[in-house]
Structure formats: C-alpha cells, structure tokens
C-alpha positions in Angstrom: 25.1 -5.8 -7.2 22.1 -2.8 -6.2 18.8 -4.5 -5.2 16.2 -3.4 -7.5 12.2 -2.6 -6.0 9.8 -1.5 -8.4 6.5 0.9 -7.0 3.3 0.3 -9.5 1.3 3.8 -8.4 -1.8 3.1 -9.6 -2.9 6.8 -10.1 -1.1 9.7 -10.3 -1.1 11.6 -7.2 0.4 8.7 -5.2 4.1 9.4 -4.2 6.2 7.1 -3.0 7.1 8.7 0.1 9.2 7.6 2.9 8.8 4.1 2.3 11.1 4.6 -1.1 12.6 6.8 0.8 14.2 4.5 3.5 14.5 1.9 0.8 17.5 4.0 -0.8 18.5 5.0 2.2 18.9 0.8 2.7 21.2 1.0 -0.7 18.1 -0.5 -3.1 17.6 1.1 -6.7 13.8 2.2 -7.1 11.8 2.3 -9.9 8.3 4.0 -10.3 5.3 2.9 -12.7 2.5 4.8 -13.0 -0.5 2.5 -14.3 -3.3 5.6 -15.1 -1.9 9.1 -15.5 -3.7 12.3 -15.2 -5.0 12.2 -18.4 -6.8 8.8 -17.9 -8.4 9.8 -14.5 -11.6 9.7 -15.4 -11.3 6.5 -17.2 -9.3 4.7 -15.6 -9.9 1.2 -17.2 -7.1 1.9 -19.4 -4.5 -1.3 -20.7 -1.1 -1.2 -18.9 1.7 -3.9 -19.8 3.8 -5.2 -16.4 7.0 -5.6 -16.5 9.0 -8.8 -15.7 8.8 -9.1 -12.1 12.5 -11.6 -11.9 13.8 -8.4 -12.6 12.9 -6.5 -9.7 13.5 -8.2 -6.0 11.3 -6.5 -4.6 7.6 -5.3 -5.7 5.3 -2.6 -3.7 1.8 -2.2 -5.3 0.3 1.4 -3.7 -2.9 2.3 -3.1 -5.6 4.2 -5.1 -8.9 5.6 -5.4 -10.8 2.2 -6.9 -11.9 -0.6 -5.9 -9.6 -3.4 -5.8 -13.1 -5.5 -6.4 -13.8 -3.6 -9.4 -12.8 -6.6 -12.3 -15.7 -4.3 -14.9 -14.5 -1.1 -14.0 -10.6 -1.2 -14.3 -10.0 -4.6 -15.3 -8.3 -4.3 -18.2 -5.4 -3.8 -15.7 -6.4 -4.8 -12.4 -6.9 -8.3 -13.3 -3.6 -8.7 -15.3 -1.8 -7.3 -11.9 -3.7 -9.9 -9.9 -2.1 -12.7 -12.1 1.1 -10.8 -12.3 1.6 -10.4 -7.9 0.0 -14.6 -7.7 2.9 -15.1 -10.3 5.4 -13.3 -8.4 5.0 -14.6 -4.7 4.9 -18.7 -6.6 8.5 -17.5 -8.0 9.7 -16.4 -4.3 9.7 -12.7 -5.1 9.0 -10.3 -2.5 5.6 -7.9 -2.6 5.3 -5.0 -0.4 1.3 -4.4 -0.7 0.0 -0.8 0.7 -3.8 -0.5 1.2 -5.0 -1.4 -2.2 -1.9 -3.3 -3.3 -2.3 -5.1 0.1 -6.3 -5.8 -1.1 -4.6 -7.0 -4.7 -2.1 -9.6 -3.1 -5.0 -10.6 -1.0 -6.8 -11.2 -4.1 -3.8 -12.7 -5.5 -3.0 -15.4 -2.8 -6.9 -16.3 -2.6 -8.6 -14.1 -0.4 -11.2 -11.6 -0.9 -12.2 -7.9 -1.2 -15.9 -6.5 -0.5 -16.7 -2.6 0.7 -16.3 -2.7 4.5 -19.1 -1.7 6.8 -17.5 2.0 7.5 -14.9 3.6 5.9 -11.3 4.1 7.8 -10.3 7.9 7.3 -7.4 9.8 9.1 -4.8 8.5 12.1 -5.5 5.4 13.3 -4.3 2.9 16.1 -4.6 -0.4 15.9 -3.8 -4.0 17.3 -0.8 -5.5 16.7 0.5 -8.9 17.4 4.2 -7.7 16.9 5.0 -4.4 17.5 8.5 -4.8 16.6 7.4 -5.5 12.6 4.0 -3.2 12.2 4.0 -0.8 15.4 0.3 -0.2 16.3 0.7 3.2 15.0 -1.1 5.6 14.6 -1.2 4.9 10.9 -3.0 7.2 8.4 -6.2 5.6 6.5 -8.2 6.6 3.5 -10.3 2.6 2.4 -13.4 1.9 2.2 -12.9 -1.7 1.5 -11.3 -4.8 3.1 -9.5 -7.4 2.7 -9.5 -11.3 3.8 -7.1 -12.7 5.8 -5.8 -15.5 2.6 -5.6 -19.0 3.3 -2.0 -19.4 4.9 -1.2 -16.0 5.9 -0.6 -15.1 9.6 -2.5 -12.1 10.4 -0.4 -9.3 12.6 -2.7 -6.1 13.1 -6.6 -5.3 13.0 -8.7 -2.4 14.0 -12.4 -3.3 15.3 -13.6 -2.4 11.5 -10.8 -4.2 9.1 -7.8 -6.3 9.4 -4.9 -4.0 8.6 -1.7 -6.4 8.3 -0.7 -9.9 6.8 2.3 -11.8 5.5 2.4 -14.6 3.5 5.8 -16.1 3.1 8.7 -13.5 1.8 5.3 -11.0 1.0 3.4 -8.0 3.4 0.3 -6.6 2.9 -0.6 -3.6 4.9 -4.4 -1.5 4.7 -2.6 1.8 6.0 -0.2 4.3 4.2 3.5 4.2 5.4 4.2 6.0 2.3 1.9 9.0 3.5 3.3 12.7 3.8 1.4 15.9 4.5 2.7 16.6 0.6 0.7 13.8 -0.3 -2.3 14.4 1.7 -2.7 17.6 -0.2 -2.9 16.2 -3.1 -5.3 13.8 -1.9 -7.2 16.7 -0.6 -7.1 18.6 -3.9 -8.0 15.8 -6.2 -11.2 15.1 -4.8 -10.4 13.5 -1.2 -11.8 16.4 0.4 -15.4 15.7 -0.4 -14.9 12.5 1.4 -13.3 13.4 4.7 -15.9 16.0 4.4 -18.8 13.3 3.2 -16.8 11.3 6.6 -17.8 13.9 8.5 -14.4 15.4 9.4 -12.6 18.7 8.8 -9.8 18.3 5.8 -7.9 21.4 7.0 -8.0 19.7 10.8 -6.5 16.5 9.3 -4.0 18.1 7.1 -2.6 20.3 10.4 -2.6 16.8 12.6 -0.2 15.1 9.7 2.0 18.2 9.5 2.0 17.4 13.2 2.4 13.7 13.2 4.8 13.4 10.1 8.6 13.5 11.7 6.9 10.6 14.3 5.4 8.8 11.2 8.8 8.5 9.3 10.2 6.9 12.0 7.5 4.3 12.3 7.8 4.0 8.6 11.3 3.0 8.6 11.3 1.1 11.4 8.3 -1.3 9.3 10.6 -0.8 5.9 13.5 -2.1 8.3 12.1 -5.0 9.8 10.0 -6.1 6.8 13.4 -6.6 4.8 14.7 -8.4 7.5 12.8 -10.5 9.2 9.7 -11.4 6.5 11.2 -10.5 2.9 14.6 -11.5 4.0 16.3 -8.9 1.3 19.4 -7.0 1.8 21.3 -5.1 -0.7 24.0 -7.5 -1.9 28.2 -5.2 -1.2 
C-alpha cells in the first residue's frame, strides 16, 4: 500500500520543491493544498476546511509570508491548523514543519512565536547537534520570526539569532527552506520579496545568482534531511 504525505502551501507561490520531490522518489503519494490562492492574497484571513489528517501519514506544513503569531489577522485558518497539527502529533501522525509550519507545530506542541530581533534572509550556516539528520547547511532563509524550543522537544540546530531545528516524537520542525529552488526564489522575488532583501540590505539579483549556484549542492542536502527524517525520527517507509 503507497504512503500518502499531504503539503498545506499556505500561499500560492510556495512549491513543493525537492522535498516532495525526494518524497516520490522514496515511493510516497503527495498531495498539495493550497490554503489562500492568488486571488485572496491581499486578504488572506480567508476560511479553509482541513482535511482528515488519519488519512495522510505524513503532514508538511510550508512556509509563508505571515505571521504564524498573527491569530486577528489570518485566524480564521491559522488557528483551526494549530488545533488540527496538536491533534495530529496526540494521534502519532508524522508532521514535517518548514519555517512557518515549523513556527505552527511549535505553536501546536506548546511553544511560542514572537518577531525575532533580526530577520534571517539568504544562505545560511548553522549549528548542528547531528549533522547526519539536519546538516549545518548552508540553508536558505527568508523569517522574521521565531520559534520556542516546546516543552519536550530536543533541539538539533540554531544560528546566533533563532533556533532553526526541533523534533518532538515522530514530528520535525525546521526554520529554513529545504523545499527552496532558484524557480521558487523568483517567485519570491517577484511577489514582493524583493523589497525585503532590498529593505535587508542585500542585492536580490546577487541572491538569485548564489542559489542558481548553490541549488545541485542544496538538493543533496535536502534529500539527505528527507532521508534521514523518515528514518530515524518519523520512522515511515513506504509499505511493498
């Protein structure tokens, strides 16, 4: 029987990338929900039913351009996906959780999300307590906020500014973008992330060339975390 993971892309220029990627490449079936669509990109506090997560064995909440603190400005779904990943990790299903969806299952298991003292923008290395499950990267960025380390989790990687890693039982939470491509970055760039690398004091085209440069290495590093994430911490394995 095909293992099943569902992506919830909380806006619409968010592809899955090479993390769904390697997941089919590891036999699963993959299923992409997009909570607010173009259309609703300007109000984004739209309703958005979940599916039920038993049917899925593995869930991977993305990232996106809100606050995952932001309960009066988007919470018409962002608290219902709080509830819905809290209920999903007491029934022993697996969550994936990429820079926001990592903030969210923070949320979810207890923890907390506040704006951080400086923003994280662009390729990054970091700490890691074992390389062989989050390699210290580099990793690309793009938060402004951070999460707390929730009751119970064992933290696995930090930079100076934000804790970047966690896992809590069967369930990972990472602030950085496995998923990211140079195809993705330019939509980034184009739907208004410019202005901020700009705002961050950085040159977009500069950062688009270095990912270009840095994808085929990135990949790697991507399915080496996909790899060792359904090994050793989700424990999940396409059934023959």
């Amino acid at each position: 029987m095909t293992m099943r993971a569902l992506f919830i892309q909380h806006d619409h220029v968010s592809p899955t990338g090479p993390v769904s990627e390697r997941l089919r490449q590891r036999g699963f079936h993959v299923d992409e929900l997009v909570i607010v669509d173009e259309q609703h990109v300007d109000t984004p506090n739209v309703r958005f039913d979940f599916p039920d997560a038993s049917d899925y064995d593995l869930l991977v909440p993305m990232g996106a351009p809100w606050g995952a603190w932001d309960d009066a400005g988007i919470g018409r779904w962002l608290v219902p996906e709080i509830s819905w990943l809290r209920d999903a990790v007491k029934r022993d299903i697996p969550v994936l959780g990429i820079c926001f969806g990592g903030q969210l299952l923070s949320r979810a298991l207890g923890g907390a999300v506040a704006a951080a003292g400086r923003p994280e923008i662009g390729w990054t290395s970091m700490h890691s307590d074992d390389d062989g499950l989050v390699p210290s990267g580099p990793w690309f960025e793009f938060h402004y906020d951070r999460w707390t380390v929730p009751a119970g989790a064992r933290e696995i990687a930090r930079t100076p500014s934000a804790s970047q890693a966690f896992t809590h039982g069967r369930s990972l939470a990472v602030q950085f973008h496995p998923e990211l491509t140079a195809a993705s970055l330019e939509g980034w760039l184009n739907a208004g992330g410019a202005a901020k690398v700009i705002a961050d004091g950085q040159d977009p085209d500069a950062m688009l060339a270095h990912t270009r440069a840095e994808e085929s290495a990135a990949r790697a590093r991507t399915a080496m975390l996909v790899d060792a994430y359904l090994e050793r911490v989700a424990k999940v394995l396409p059934r023959p």
